[in-house]
C-alpha positions, 0 to 999 in steps of 0.5 A, a space after each residue: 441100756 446099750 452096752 460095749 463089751 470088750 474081750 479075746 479070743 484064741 480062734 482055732 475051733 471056731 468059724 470066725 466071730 459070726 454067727 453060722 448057721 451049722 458052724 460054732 462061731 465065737 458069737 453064739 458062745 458069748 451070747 449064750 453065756 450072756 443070754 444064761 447069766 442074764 436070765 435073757 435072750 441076748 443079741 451082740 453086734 460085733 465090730 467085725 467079722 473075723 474069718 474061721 482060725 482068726 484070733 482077736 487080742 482085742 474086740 468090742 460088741 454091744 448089746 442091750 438089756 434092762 437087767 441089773 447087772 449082778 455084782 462081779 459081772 465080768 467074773 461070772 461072766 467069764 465063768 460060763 465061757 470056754 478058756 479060749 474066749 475072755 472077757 475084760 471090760 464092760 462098758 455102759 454107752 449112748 444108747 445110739 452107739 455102735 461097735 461096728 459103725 462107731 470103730 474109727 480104726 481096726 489094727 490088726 497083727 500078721 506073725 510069721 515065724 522065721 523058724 520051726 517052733 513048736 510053740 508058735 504053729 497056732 499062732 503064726 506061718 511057719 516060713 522058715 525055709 524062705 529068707 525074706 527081704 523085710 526092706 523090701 517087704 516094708 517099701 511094699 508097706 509104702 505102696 499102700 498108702 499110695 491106694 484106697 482101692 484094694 479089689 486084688 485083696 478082697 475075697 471073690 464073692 463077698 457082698 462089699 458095696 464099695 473096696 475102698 479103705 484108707 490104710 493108716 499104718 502098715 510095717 513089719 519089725 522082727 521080734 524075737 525071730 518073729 516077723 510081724 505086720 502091723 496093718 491099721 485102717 478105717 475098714 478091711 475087706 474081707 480076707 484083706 489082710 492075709 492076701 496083702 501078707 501072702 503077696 508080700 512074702 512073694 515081695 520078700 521072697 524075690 519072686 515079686 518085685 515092688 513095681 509089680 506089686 504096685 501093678 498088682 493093686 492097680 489091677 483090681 482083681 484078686 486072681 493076680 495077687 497071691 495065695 492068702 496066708 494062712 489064718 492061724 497068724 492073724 490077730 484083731 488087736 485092736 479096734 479105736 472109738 472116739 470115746 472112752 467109756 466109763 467102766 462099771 
């Protein structure tokens, strides 16, 4: 049987969801909390790979096994994880169905606080030095659209066959003195969004201006756009499939 499971986490100790050969990755602590409470050595398949100090509000994986769940799965299951990792649902799916292949969408949010907060510098960039032209930042937004090929905001040296993605939406709102994006697309580069926000706030801050922000993407290389933003602010919120499974 294929199952999704569906679950958060808070990355600051850990090297992005995937697996790493010397590095704690998000990964390796589901799977062994799978694997210990199963009885089984058990693999997932994550709908994406965040980076190192990413977070995600909301992400699937899949994984198989023949075992029978014991009763109060998902509770015992959080009982064998750290308190940075939780997991919510699980669901049973076709046996063909996959969390990354099968995602139609991934939403993701960017926070920036616009004062110092001491509760909010694991959770977003502190820019409270710079005031930002968020109109501006928003048309900024609408240029996206505009474009699929997005090579200025791809990390150099990833192993992308193709740069293109179709952004669906992308706004940022003030809540509570914090400015977030909201991104949402069919497929994000590696590192994608947090060069598109760090060259917006140079948009925001005046020092690039919409017409050469237009150019920036049209060149196709990273080394013109700005300096990605840090990782802390950055949330996988979440991930849309044309099904909905039945929860067990």
């Amino acid at each position: 049987m294929r199952y999704f499971i569906e679950f958060s986490y808070f990355g600051k100790h850990y090297f992005g969801y995937q697996i790493q050969p010397k590095e704690i990755s998000v990964q390796e602590v589901l799977e062994n909390a799978l694997s210990t409470l199963l009885r089984e050595k058990i693999k997932t398949t994550g709908a994406g790979r965040t980076d190192t100090g990413v977070h995600a509000k909301k992400i699937y994986a899949h994984f198989d096994t023949e075992i029978v769940f014991p009763n109060n799965f998902v509770n015992r299951l959080n009982s064998f994880l750290p308190k940075d990792i939780a997991v919510k649902n699980v669901f049973e799916v076709e046996a063909n169905s996959h969390a990354r292949f099968d995602a139609l969408f991934r939403t993701y949010e960017y926070h920036i606080s616009l004062e110092k907060n001491p509760f909010a510098t694991e959770q977003s960039w502190i820019v409270s030095n710079r005031k930002l032209d968020v109109d501006k930042m928003n048309e900024a937004c609408k240029i996206l659209f505009e474009y699929s090929d997005f090579s200025s905001f791809a990390k150099i040296g990833s192993d992308n066959k193709t740069n293109i993605c179709k952004i669906f939406k992308a706004n940022w709102e003030i809540r509570d003195n914090m400015l977030i994006l909201t991104i949402s697309a069919d497929r994000f580069l590696r590192n994608m969004v947090r060069s598109i926000v760090g060259t917006m706030v140079e948009v925001g801050n005046g020092k690039v201006t919409l017409m050469k922000f237009r150019e920036i993407i049209e060149q196709k290389n990273r080394s013109v756009a700005g300096t990605s933003a840090p990782a802390q602010g950055l949330f996988l919120v979440d991930v849309g499939y044309s099904f909905i499974p039945a929860i067990i």
